[in-house]
C-alpha positions in Angstrom: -20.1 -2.4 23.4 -22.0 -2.6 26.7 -20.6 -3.8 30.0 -22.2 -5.3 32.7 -22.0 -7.4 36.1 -23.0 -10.6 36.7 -24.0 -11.3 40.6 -25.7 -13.5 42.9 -26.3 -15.0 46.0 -25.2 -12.5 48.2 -27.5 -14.0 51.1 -27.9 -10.7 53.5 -28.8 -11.6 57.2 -26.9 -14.4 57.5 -26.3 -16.0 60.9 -23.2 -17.0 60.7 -23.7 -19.1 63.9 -20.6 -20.5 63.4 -18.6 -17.4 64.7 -18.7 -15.6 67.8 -21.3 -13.5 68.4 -19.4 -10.1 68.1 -18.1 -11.5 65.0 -21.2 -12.8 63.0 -22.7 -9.1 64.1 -19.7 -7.5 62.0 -20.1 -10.0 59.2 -24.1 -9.0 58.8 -23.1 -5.4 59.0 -20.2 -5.7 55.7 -23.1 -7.9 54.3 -25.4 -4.9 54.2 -21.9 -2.5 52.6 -21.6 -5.0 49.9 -24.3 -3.4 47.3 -22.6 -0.3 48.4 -19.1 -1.6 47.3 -20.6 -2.9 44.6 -22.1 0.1 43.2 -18.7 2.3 43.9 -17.2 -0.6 41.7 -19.8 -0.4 38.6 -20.1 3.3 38.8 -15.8 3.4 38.3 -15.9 1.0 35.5 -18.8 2.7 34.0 -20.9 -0.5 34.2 -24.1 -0.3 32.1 -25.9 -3.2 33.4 -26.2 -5.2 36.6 -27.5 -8.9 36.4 -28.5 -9.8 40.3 -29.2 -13.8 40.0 -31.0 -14.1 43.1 -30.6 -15.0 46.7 -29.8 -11.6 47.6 -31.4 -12.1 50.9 -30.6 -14.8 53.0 -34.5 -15.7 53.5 -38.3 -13.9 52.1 -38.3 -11.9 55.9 -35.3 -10.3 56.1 -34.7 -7.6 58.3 -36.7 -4.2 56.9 -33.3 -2.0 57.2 -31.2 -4.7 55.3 -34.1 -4.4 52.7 -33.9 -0.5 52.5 -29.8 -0.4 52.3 -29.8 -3.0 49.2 -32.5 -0.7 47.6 -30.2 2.4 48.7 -26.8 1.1 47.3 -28.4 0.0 43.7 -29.8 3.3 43.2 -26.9 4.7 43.7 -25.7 2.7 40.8 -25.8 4.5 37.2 -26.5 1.1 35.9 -29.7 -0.4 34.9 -30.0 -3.2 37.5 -32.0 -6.7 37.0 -33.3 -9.1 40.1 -34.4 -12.8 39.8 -35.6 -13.5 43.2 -34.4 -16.8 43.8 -35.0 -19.9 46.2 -34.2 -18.0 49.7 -35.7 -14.7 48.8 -38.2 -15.6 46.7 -41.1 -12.9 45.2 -44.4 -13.0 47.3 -46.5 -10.7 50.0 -44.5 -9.5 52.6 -41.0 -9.7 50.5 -38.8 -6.9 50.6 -38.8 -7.0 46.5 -43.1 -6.0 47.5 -42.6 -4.4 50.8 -39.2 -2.3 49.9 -39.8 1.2 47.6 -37.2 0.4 45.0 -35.5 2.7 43.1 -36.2 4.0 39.2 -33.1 2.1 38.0 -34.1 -1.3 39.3 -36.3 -3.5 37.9 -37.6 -6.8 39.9 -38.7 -9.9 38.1 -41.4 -11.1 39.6 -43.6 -13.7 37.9 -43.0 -17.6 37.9 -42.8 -17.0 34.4 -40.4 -15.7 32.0 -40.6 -11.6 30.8 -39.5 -9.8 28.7 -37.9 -5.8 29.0 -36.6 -4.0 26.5 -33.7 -1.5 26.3 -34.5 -0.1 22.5 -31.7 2.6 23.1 -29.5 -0.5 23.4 -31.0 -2.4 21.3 -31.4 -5.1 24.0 -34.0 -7.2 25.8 -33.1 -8.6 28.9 -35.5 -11.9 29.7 -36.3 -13.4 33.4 -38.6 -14.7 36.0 -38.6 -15.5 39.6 -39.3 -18.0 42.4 -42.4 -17.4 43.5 -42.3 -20.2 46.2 -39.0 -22.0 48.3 -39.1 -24.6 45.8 -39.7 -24.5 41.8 -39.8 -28.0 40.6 -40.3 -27.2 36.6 -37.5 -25.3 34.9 -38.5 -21.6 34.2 -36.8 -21.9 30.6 -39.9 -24.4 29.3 -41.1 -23.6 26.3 -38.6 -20.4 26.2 -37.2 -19.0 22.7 -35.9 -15.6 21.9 -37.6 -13.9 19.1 -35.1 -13.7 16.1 -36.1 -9.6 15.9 -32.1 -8.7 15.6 -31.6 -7.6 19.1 -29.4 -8.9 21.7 -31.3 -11.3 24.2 -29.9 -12.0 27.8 -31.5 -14.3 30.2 -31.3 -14.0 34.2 -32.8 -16.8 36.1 -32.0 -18.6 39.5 -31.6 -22.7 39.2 -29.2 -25.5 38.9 -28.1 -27.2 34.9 -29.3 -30.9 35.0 -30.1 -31.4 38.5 -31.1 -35.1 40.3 -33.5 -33.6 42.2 -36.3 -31.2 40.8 -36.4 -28.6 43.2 -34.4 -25.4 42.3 -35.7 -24.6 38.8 -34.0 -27.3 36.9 -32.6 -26.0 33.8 -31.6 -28.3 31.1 -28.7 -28.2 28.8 -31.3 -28.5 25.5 -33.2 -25.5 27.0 -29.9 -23.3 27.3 -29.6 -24.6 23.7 -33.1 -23.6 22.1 -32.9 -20.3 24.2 -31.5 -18.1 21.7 -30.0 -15.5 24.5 -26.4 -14.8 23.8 -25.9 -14.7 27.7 -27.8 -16.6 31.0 -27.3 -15.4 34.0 -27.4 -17.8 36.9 -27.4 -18.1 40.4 -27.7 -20.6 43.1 -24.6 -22.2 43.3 -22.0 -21.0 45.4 -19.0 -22.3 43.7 -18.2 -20.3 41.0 -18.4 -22.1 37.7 -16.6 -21.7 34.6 -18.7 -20.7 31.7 -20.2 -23.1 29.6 -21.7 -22.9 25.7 -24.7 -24.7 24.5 -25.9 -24.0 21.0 -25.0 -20.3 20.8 -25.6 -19.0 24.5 -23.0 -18.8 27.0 -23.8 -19.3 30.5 -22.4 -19.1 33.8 -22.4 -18.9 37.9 -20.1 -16.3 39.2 -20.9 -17.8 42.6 -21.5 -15.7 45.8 -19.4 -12.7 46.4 -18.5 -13.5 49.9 -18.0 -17.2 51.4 -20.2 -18.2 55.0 -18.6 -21.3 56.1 -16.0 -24.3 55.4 -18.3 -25.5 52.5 -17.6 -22.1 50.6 -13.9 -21.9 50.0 -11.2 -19.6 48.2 -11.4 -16.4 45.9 -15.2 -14.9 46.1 -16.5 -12.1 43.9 -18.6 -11.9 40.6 -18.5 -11.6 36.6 -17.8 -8.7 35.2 -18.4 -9.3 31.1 -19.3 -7.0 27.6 -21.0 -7.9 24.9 -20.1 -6.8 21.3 -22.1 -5.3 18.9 -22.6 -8.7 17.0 -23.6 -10.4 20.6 -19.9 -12.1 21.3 -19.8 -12.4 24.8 -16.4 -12.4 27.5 -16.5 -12.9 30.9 -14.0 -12.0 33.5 -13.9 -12.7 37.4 -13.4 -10.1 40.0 -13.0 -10.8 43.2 -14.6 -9.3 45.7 -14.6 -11.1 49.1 -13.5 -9.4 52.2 -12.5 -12.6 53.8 -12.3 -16.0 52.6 -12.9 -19.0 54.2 -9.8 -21.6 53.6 -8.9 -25.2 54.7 -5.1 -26.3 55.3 -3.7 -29.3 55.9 -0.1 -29.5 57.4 1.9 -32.8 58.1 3.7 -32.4 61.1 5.6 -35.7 61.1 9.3 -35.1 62.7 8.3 -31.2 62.9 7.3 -29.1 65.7 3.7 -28.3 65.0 4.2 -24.7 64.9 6.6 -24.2 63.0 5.4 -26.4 60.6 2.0 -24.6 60.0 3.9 -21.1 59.9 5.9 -22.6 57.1 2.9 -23.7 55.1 1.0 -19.8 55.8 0.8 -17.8 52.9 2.1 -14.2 54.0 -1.0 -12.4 53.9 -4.2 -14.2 56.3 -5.0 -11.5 59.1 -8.7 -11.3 57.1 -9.2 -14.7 56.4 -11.0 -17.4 58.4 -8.7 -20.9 58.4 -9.6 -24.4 59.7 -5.5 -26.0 60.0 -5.9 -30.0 60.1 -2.7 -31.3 61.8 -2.0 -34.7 59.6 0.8 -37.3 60.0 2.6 -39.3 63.0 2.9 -37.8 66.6 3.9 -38.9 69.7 1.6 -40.5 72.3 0.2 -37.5 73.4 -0.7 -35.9 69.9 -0.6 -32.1 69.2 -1.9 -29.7 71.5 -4.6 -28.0 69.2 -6.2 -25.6 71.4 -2.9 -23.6 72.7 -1.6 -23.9 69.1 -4.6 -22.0 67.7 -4.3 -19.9 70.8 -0.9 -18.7 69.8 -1.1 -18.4 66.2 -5.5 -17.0 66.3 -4.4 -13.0 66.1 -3.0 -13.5 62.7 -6.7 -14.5 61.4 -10.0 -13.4 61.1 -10.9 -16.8 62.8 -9.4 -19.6 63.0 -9.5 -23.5 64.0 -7.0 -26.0 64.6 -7.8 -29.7 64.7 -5.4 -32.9 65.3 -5.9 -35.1 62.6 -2.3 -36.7 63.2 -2.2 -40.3 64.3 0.5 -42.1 66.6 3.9 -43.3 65.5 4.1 -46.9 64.8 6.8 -47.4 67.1 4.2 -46.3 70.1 1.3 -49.6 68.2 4.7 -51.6 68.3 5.0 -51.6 72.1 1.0 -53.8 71.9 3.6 -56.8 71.9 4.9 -55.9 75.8 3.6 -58.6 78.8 1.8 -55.4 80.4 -1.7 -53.7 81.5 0.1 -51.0 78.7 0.5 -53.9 75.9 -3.2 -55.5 76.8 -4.4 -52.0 76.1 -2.8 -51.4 73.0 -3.4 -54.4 71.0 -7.5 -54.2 71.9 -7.4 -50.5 70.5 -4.9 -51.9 68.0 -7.9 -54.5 66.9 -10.1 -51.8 66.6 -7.5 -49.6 64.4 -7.6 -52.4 62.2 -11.1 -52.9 61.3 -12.2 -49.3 61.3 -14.1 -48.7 58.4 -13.3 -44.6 58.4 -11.2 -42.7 59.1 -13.6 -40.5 61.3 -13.3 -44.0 63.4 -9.5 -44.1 62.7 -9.0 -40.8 64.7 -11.5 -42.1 67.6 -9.2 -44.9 68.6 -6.6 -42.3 68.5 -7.7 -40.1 70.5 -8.9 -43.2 73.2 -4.8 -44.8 72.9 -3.7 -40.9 73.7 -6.1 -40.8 76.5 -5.5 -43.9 77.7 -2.2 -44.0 77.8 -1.3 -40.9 79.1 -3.6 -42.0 82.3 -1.9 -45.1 82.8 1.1 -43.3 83.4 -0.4 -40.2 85.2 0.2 -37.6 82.8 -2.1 -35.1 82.0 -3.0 -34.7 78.3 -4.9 -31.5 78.6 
């Protein structure tokens, strides 16, 4: 039985602009420890085989010393290790897969074609190819078919299953199909996906092993799988992530906000990055979003709040008064009503809050 890892889409260098500066810094630095981690993981589990599914950097020009660790950290791995440049870091001059001295154990994909190696002791051929531009409009699996020699044939590629738009080496199903690999390794989208069969090869996204932003939520890590003897395949997830990016919504109707959000917290968050969207009914002058992340921020990573909440209908019911107050409310009330989103929804909102409070001299902060 051999056992392997399935990763991809690491992105090293990322800016993470979102985060403060002093933060994003710390994030690119555990970016660079991750094939490190990595390899202390595979060399514990005595891992015989580590399937890299692109991306690993976060463009072709990353920085030389980000290069130089990657290259470091898989050769300290006792694995034989597999690249598929993908889309971001894709092979050609001045790449750190040409520029980089990589280690004995690692072997680079590097034509816009699929190859072949072959592990006789193993009686395995692993099978892949590589971007060799930003974009790769024809699938790389074209015209692709395992020779029937008795061996066990895995595939490692970078691209998307059935895309709209031919851009990311667009794999079809009937190619995964006609492929005769027992395993293809994918990368390229960030959401891990549960693996999927067509004809006799299983294939899957483990998704990246760390999240960047909002758009990358929950549990982040990688496959870790064997294969059999006979080429039966199993695939488990590990994960990985040092943070994870999460987005939680708490109604704060007839609660004080605070302790409404500490009710919904899971126990454990102090690594974690959190965007809290306040929902429901508030009074006229809403939730104060900025002193509430204030007081709850040192038990994150990072963290946002936002006021999604909306006023009480009993504040829209007061539109019917004889006053400057009632004139007010029933135009912003008109514009409540036709609002076509609820992005506008929150606009008029935040205009009656405003509004209101300066009509009677109070300051809404």
């Amino acid at each position: 039985m051999l056992k392997f890892i399935h990763a991809a889409d690491f992105h090293l260098d990322s800016a993470f602009g979102a985060l403060p500066a002093k933060q994003a810094a710390a994030r690119r630095r555990e970016g660079r420890e991750l094939g490190f981690r990595l390899a202390n993981y595979g060399n514990s589990h005595d891992i015989d085989l580590v399937l890299l599914a692109g991306d690993l950097f976060d463009s072709a020009s990353p920085f030389r010393e980000t290069g130089e660790q990657l290259a470091e950290a898989l050769g300290r791995m006792e694995a034989q290790v597999f690249i598929a440049p993908g889309n971001h870091d894709w092979y050609g001059p001045g790449s750190p897969w040409v520029t980089v001295d990589w280690p004995d154990n690692v072997h680079i994909f590097s034509e816009g074609r699929m190859q072949a190696v072959e592990l006789p002791e193993r009686n395995l051929t692993i099978h892949g190819a590589a971007f060799r531009a930003p974009e790769q409009a024809e699938s790389l699996l074209t015209g692709f078919t395992a020779p029937a020699d008795g061996r066990v044939h895995i595939g490692l590629l970078h691209g998307e299953l059935d895309p709209a738009e031919r851009r990311y080496d667009p794999i079809q199903k009937e190619e995964i199909a006609a492929s005769g690999l027992v395993y293809l390794a994918l990368g390229h989208i960030h959401r891990r996906e549960e693996p999927q069969r067509f004809g006799g090869t299983l294939c899957a996204w483990p998704g990246c092993p760390e999240g960047r932003g909002f758009d990358e939520l929950g549990e982040k890590g990688f496959y870790e799988g064997t294969i059999a003897d006979d080429g039966q395949v199993s695939l488990t997830f590990v994960p990985f992530a040092r943070h994870r990016y999460e987005i939680l919504e708490v109604d704060v109707t007839g609660r004080e906000p605070r302790a409404a959000v500490e009710a919904a917290l899971p126990p454990e968050t102090a690594q974690d990055l959190y965007r809290i969207l306040l929902t429901g009914e508030t009074g006229e002058g809403g939730v104060n979003a900025a002193a509430l992340e204030e007081a709850l921020s040192d038990r994150f990573y990072a963290l946002e709040v936002r006021d999604h909440t909306r006023m009480a209908e009993d504040i829209w019911a007061r539109a019917g008064e004889d006053s400057l107050r009632g004139l007010f409310l029933r135009q912003l009330r008109t514009r409540w009503d036709s609002a076509a989103t609820e992005e506008e929804r929150e606009t008029v909102t935040q205009a009656a809050r405003f509004g209101l409070a300066a009509l009677d001299h109070r300051d809404l902060g």
